[in-house]
C-alpha positions as CSV (number, residue, x, y, z in Angstrom):
1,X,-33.2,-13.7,-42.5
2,X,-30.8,-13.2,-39.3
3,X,-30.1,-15.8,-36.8
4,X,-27.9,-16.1,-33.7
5,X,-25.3,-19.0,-33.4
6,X,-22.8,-20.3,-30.7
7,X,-20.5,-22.7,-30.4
8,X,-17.2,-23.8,-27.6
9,X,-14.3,-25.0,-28.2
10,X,-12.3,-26.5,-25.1
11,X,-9.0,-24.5,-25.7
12,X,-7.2,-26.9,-23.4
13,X,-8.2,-30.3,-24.3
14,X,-8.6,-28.9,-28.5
15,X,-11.4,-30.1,-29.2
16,X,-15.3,-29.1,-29.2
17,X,-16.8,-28.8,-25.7
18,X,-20.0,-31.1,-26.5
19,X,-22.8,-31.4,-23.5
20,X,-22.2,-28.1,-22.5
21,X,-25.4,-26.0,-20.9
22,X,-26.0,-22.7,-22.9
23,X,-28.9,-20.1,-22.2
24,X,-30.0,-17.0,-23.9
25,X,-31.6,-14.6,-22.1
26,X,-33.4,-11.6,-23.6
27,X,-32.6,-7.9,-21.8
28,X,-34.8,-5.6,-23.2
29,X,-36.8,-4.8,-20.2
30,X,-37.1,-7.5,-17.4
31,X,-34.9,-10.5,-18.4
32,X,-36.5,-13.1,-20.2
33,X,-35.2,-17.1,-21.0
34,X,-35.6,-17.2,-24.5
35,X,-33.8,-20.8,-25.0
36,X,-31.2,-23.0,-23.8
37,X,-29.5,-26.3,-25.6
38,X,-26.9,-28.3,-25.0
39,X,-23.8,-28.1,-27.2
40,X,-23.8,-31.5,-29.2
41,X,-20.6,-33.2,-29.9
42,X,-19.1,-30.5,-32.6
43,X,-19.7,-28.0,-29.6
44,X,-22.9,-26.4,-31.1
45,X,-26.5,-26.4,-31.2
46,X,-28.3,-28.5,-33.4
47,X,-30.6,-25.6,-34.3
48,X,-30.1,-21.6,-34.0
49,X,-30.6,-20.0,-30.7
50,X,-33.1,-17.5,-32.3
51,X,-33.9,-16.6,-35.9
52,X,-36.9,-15.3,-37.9
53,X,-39.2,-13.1,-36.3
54,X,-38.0,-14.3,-32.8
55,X,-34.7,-12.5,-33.6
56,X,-34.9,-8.7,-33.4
57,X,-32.4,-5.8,-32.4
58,X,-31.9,-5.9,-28.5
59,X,-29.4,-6.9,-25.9
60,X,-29.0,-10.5,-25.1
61,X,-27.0,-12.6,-23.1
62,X,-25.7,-15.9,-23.4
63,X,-24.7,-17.7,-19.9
64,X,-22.3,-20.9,-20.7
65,X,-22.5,-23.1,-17.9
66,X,-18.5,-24.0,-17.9
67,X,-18.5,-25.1,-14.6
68,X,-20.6,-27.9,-15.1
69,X,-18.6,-28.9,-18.3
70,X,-15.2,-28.4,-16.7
71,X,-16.6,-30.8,-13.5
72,X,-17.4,-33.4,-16.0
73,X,-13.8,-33.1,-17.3
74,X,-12.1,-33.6,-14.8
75,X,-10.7,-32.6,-11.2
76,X,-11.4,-28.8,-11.0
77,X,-10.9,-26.7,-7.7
78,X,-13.8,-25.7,-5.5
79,X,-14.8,-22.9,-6.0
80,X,-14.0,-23.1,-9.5
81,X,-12.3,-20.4,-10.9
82,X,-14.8,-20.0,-14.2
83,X,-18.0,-21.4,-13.5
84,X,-20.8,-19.5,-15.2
85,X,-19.7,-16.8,-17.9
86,X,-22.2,-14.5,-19.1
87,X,-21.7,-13.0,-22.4
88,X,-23.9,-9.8,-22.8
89,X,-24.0,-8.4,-26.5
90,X,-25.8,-6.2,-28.9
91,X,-27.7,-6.9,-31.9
92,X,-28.7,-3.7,-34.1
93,X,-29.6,-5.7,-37.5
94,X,-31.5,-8.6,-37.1
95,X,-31.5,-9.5,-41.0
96,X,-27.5,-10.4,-40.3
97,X,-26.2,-13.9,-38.8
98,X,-24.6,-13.2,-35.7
99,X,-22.3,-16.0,-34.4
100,X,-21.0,-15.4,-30.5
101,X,-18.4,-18.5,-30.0
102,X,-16.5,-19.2,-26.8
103,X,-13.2,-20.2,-26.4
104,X,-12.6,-22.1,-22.9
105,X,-10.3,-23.4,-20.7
106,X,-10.6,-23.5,-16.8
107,X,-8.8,-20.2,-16.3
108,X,-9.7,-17.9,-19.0
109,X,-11.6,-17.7,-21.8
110,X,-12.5,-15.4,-25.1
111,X,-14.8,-14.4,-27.3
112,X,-15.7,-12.5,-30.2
113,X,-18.4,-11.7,-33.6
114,X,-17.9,-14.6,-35.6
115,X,-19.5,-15.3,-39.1
């Protein structure tokens, strides 16, 4: 059974970004919320964004709220450089784990398939 992960590391402090806003939207058609969490303090969700029948082949997006995390860190300039970062991605198996991390700092950031 597939399942979609995330999780953030804060690239410039090295460590986890925990309390971080994270929202999944669904693009097949008009886009839909299909859930948000709050990375806990290992930078993840507690649970899986989507699995089990709620996971099927599609285009999704994750939007990482970074601005929000990086204001909590600290002093950060106005407008921020990063504030919300939208991931947009492809699933064509949905019977496959799918792991989308983010690697963050205030000025750039990364991402790729993870397992």
């Amino acid at each position: 059974m597939g399942r979609l992960t995330t999780h953030v590391l804060d690239t410039a402090a090295g460590k986890p970004a925990s309390d971080l806003r994270i929202e999944l939207w669904g693009l097949d058609g008009d886009p839909v919320l299909l859930s948000a969490l709050k990375t806990n303090a290992d930078g993840r969700g507690d649970k899986p964004l989507l699995e089990g029948d709620a996971f099927r082949p599609g285009t999704y997006e994750l939007r990482f709220f970074a601005g929000e995390y990086l204001r909590a860190q600290g002093a950060l300039p106005e407008p921020p450089f990063l504030d919300e970062i939208p991931i947009r991605f492809g699933v064509s198996d949905a019977d496959e784990h799918y792991h989308v991390p983010l690697l963050l700092s205030a000025y750039g950031y990364s991402t790729y398939r993870g397992s």
